[in-house]
Short mmCIF file of the C-alpha atoms (twelve columns), coordinates in Angstrom:
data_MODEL
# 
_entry.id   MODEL 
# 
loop_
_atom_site.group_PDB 
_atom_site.id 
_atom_site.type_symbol 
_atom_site.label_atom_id 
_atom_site.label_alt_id 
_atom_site.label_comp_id 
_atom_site.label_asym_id 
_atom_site.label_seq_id 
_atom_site.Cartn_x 
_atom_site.Cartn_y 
_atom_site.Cartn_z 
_atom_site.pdbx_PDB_model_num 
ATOM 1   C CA . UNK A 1   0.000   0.000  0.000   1 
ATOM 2   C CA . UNK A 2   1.402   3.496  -0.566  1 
ATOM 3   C CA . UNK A 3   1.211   5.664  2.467   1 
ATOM 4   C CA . UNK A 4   1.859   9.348  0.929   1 
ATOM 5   C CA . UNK A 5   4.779   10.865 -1.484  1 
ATOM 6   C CA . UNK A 6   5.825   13.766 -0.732  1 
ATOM 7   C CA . UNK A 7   9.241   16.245 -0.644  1 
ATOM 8   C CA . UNK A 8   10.372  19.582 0.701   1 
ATOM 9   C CA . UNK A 9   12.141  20.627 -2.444  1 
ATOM 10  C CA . UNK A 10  10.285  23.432 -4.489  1 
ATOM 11  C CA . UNK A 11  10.556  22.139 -8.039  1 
ATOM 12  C CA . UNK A 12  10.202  25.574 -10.247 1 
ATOM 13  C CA . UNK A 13  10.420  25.022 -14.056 1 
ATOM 14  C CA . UNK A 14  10.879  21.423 -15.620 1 
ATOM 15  C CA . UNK A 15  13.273  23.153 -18.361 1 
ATOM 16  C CA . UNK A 16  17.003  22.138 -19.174 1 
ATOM 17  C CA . UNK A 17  19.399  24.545 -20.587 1 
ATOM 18  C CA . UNK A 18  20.444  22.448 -23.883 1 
ATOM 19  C CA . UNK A 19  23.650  23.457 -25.638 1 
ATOM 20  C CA . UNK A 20  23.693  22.776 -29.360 1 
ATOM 21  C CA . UNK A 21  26.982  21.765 -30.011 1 
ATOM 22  C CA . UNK A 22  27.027  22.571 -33.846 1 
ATOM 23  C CA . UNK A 23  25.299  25.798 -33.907 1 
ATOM 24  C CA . UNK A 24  26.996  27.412 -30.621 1 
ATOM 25  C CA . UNK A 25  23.697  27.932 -28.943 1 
ATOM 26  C CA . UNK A 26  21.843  27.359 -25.848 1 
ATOM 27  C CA . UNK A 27  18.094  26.490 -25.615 1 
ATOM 28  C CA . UNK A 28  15.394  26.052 -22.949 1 
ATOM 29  C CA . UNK A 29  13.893  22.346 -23.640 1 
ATOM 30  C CA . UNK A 30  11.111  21.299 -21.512 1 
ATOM 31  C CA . UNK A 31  11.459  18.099 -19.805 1 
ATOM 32  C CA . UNK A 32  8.224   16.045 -20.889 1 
ATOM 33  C CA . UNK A 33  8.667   12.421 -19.162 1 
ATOM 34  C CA . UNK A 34  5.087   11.124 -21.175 1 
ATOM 35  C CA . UNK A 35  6.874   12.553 -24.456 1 
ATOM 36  C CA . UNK A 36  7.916   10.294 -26.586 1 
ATOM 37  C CA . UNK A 37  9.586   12.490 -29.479 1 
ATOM 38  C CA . UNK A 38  11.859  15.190 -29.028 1 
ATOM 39  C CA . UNK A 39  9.935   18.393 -30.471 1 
ATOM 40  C CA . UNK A 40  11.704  21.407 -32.215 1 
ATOM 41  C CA . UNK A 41  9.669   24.508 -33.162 1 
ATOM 42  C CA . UNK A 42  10.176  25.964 -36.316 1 
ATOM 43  C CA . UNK A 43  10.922  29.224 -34.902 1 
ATOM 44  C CA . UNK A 44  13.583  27.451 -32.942 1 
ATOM 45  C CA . UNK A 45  14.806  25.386 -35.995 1 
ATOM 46  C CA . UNK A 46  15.096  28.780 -38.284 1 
ATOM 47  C CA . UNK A 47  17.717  30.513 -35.649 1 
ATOM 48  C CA . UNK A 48  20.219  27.935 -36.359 1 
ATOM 49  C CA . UNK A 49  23.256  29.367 -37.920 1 
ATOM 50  C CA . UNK A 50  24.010  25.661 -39.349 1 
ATOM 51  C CA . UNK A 51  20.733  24.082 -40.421 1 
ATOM 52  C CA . UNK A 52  21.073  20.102 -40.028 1 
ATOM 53  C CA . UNK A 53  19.205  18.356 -43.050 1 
ATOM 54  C CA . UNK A 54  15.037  18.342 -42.657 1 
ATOM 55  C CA . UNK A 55  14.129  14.965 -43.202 1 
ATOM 56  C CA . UNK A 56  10.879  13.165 -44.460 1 
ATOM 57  C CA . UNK A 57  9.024   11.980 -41.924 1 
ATOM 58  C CA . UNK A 58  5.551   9.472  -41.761 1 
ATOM 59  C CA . UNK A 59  5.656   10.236 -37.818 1 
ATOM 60  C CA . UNK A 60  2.791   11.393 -36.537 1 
ATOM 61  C CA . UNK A 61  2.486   13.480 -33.615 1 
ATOM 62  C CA . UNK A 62  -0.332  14.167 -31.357 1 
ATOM 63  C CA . UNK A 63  -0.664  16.351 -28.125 1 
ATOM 64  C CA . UNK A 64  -1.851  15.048 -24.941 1 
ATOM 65  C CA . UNK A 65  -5.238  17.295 -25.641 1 
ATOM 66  C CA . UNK A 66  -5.769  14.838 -28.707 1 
ATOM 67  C CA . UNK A 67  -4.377  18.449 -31.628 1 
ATOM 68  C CA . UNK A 68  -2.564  16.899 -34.236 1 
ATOM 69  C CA . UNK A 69  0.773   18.530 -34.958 1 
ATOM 70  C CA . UNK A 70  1.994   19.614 -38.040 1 
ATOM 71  C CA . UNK A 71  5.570   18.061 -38.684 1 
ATOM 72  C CA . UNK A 72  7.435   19.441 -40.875 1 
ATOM 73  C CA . UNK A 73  10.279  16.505 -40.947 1 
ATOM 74  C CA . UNK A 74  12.909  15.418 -38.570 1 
ATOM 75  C CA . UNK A 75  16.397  16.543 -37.714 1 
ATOM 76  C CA . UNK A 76  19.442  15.290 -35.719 1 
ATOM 77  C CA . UNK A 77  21.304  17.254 -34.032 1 
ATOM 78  C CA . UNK A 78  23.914  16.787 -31.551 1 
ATOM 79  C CA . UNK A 79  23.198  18.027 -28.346 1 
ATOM 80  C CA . UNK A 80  25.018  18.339 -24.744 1 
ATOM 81  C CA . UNK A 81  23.727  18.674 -20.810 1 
ATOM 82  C CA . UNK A 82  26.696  20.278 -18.665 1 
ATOM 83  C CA . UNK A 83  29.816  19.318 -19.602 1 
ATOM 84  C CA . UNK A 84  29.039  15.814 -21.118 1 
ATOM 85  C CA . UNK A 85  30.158  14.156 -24.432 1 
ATOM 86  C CA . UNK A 86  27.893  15.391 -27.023 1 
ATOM 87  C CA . UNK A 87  25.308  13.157 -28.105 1 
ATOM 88  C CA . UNK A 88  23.508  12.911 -31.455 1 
ATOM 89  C CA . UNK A 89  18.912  12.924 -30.962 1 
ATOM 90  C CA . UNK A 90  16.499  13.142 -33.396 1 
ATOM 91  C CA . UNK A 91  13.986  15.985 -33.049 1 
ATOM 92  C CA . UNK A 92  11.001  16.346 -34.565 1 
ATOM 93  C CA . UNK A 93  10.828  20.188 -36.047 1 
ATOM 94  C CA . UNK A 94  7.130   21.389 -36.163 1 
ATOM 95  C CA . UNK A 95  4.755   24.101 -36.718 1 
ATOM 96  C CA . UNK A 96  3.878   25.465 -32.725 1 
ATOM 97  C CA . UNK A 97  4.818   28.496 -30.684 1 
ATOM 98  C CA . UNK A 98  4.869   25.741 -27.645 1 
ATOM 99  C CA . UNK A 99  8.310   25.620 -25.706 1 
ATOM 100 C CA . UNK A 100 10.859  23.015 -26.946 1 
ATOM 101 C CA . UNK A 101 10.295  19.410 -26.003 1 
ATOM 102 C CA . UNK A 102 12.975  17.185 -24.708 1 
ATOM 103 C CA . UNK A 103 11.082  13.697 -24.059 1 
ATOM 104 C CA . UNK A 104 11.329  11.107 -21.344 1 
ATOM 105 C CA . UNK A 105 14.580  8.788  -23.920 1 
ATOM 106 C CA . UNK A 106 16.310  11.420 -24.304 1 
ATOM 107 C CA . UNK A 107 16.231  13.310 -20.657 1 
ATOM 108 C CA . UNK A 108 17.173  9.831  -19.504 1 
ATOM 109 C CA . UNK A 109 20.186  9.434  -22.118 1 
ATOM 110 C CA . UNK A 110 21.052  12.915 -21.198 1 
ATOM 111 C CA . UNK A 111 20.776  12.033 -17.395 1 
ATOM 112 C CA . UNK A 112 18.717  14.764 -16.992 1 
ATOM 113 C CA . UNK A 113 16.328  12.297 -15.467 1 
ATOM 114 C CA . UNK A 114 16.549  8.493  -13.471 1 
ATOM 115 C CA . UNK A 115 14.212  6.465  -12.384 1 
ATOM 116 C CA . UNK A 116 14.057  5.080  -9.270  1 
ATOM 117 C CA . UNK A 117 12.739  1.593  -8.753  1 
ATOM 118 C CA . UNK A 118 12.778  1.048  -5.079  1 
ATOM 119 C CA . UNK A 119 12.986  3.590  -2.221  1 
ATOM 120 C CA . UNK A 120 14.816  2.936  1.227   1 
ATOM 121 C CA . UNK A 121 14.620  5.010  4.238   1 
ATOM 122 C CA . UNK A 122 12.231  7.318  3.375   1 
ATOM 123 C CA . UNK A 123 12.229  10.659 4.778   1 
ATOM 124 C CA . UNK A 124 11.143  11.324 8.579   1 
ATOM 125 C CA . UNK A 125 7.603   12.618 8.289   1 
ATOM 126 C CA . UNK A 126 8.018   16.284 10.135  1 
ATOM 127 C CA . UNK A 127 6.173   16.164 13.538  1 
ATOM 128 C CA . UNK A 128 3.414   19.104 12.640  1 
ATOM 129 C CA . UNK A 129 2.408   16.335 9.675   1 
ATOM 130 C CA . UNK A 130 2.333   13.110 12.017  1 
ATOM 131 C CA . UNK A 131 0.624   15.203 14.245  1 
ATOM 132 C CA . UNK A 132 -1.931  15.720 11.502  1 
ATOM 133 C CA . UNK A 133 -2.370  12.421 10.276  1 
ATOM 134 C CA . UNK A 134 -2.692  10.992 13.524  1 
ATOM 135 C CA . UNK A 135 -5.576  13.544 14.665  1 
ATOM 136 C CA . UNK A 136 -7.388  12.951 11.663  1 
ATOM 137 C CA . UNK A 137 -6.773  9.500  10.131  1 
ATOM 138 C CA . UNK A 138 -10.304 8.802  9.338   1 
ATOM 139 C CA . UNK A 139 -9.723  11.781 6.563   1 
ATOM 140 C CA . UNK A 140 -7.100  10.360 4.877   1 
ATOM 141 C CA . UNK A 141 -8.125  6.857  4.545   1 
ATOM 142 C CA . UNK A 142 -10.241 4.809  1.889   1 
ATOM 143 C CA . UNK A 143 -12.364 6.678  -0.463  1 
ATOM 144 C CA . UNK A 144 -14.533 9.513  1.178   1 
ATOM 145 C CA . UNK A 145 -18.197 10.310 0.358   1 
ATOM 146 C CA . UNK A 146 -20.324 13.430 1.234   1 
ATOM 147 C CA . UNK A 147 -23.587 13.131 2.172   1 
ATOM 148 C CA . UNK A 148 -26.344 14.991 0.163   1 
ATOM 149 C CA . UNK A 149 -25.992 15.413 -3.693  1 
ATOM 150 C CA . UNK A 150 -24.176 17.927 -5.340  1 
ATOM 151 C CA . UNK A 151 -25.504 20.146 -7.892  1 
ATOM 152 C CA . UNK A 152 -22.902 21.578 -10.330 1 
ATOM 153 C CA . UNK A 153 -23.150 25.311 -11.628 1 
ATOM 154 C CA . UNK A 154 -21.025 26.143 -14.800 1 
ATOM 155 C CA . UNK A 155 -20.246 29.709 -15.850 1 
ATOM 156 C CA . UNK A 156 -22.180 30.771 -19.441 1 
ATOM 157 C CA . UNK A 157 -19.971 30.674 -22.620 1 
ATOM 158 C CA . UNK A 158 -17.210 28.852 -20.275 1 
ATOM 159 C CA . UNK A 159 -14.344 27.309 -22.710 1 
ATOM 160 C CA . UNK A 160 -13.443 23.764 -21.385 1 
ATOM 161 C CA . UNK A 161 -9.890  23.094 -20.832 1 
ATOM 162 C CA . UNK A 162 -7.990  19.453 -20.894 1 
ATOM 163 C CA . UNK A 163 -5.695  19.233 -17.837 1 
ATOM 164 C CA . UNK A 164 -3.260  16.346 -18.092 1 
ATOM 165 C CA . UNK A 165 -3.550  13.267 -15.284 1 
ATOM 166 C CA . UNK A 166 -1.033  13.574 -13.328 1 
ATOM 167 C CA . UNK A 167 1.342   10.451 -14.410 1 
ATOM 168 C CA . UNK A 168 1.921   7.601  -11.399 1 
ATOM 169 C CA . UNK A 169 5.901   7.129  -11.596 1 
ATOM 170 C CA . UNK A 170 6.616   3.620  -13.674 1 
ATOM 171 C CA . UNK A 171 7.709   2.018  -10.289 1 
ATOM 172 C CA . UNK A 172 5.033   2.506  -7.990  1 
ATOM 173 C CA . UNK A 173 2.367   1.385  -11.126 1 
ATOM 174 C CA . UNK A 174 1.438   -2.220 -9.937  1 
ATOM 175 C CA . UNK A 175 1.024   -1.254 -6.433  1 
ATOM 176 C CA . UNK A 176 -1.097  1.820  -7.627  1 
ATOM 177 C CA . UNK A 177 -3.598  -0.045 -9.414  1 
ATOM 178 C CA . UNK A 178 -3.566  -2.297 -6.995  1 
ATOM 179 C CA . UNK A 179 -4.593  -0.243 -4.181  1 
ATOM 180 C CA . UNK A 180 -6.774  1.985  -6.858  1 
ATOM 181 C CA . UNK A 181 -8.766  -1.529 -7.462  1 
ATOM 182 C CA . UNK A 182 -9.263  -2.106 -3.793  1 
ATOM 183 C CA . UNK A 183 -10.294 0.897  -2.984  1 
ATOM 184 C CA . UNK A 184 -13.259 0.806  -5.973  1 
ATOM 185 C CA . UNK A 185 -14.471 -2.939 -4.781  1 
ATOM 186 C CA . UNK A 186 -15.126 -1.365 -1.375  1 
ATOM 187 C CA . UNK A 187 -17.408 1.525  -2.855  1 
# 
């Protein structure tokens, strides 16, 4: 069963400062772990001073919200983290003013990223928490209901919005769905 996840780090942006090493630049790639293709914009693509080829591409590329992208072809270029060897990664250069897109591969080859298959000696929950948990345990286990029914009220001419699940880390999966399941045949 997983008891809670949490840290005291402040994470701010999930952006890496990418040096290409052919064009003498620097760019801001977002980290995307549920990526799976590096993405280039256009704009980005058109300030290189040495343009790698634009390949075909069949690859087709689709956003979390389900949009389509419009890919234009793909490029390698080699790229560097820090004051690593250079590396060569394929990026797919499309048609967005979105921020770059460095995806889960290559954040891992450029150990921007690990992942972490077991944890030991977790960290000490801080007393004011315990304290907390302890006082109100019946809040923070099994699946809650509120008694009543809830009525709904949305705003005229409101625009809805897709907000991405927040992803379970690859690890803790099995024991997710696990608990997840339990939880539902209870209900």
């Amino acid at each position: 069963m997983i008891e809670s996840i949490s840290t005291e780090e402040k994470v701010e942006k999930p952006y890496a400062l990418i040096k290409l090493t052919e064009n003498d630049s620097e760019l801001a790639f977002k980290i995307d772990t549920g990526a799976e293709a590096n993405i280039l914009p256009l704009k980005d693509f058109n300030k290189l001073a040495r343009k790698p080829a634009l390949l075909p591409t069949a690859d087709v590329l689709t956003s979390y919200t389900g949009e389509q992208l419009k890919v234009l072809g793909t490029a390698n270029l080699k790229v560097q983290y820090k004051n690593q060897t250079p590396q060569t990664h394929t990026f797919h250069v499309v048609c967005t003013d979105r921020a770059p897109i460095l995806s889960r591969q290559s954040s891992e080859r450029l150990q921007l990223i690990k992942f972490v298959l077991s944890i030991s000696n977790p960290a000490p929950i801080r007393p004011v928490i315990q304290k907390l948990l302890n006082e109100f345990s019946d809040v923070f286990e099994g699946i809650g209901t509120l008694p009543g029914t809830c009525k709904i009220y949305l705003k005229e001419g409101a625009i809805p919005t897709i907000q991405p699940p927040k992803q379970v880390p690859f690890a803790l999966l099995a024991k997710f769905k696990e608990e997840s399941d339990s939880h539902l045949r209870v209900t």
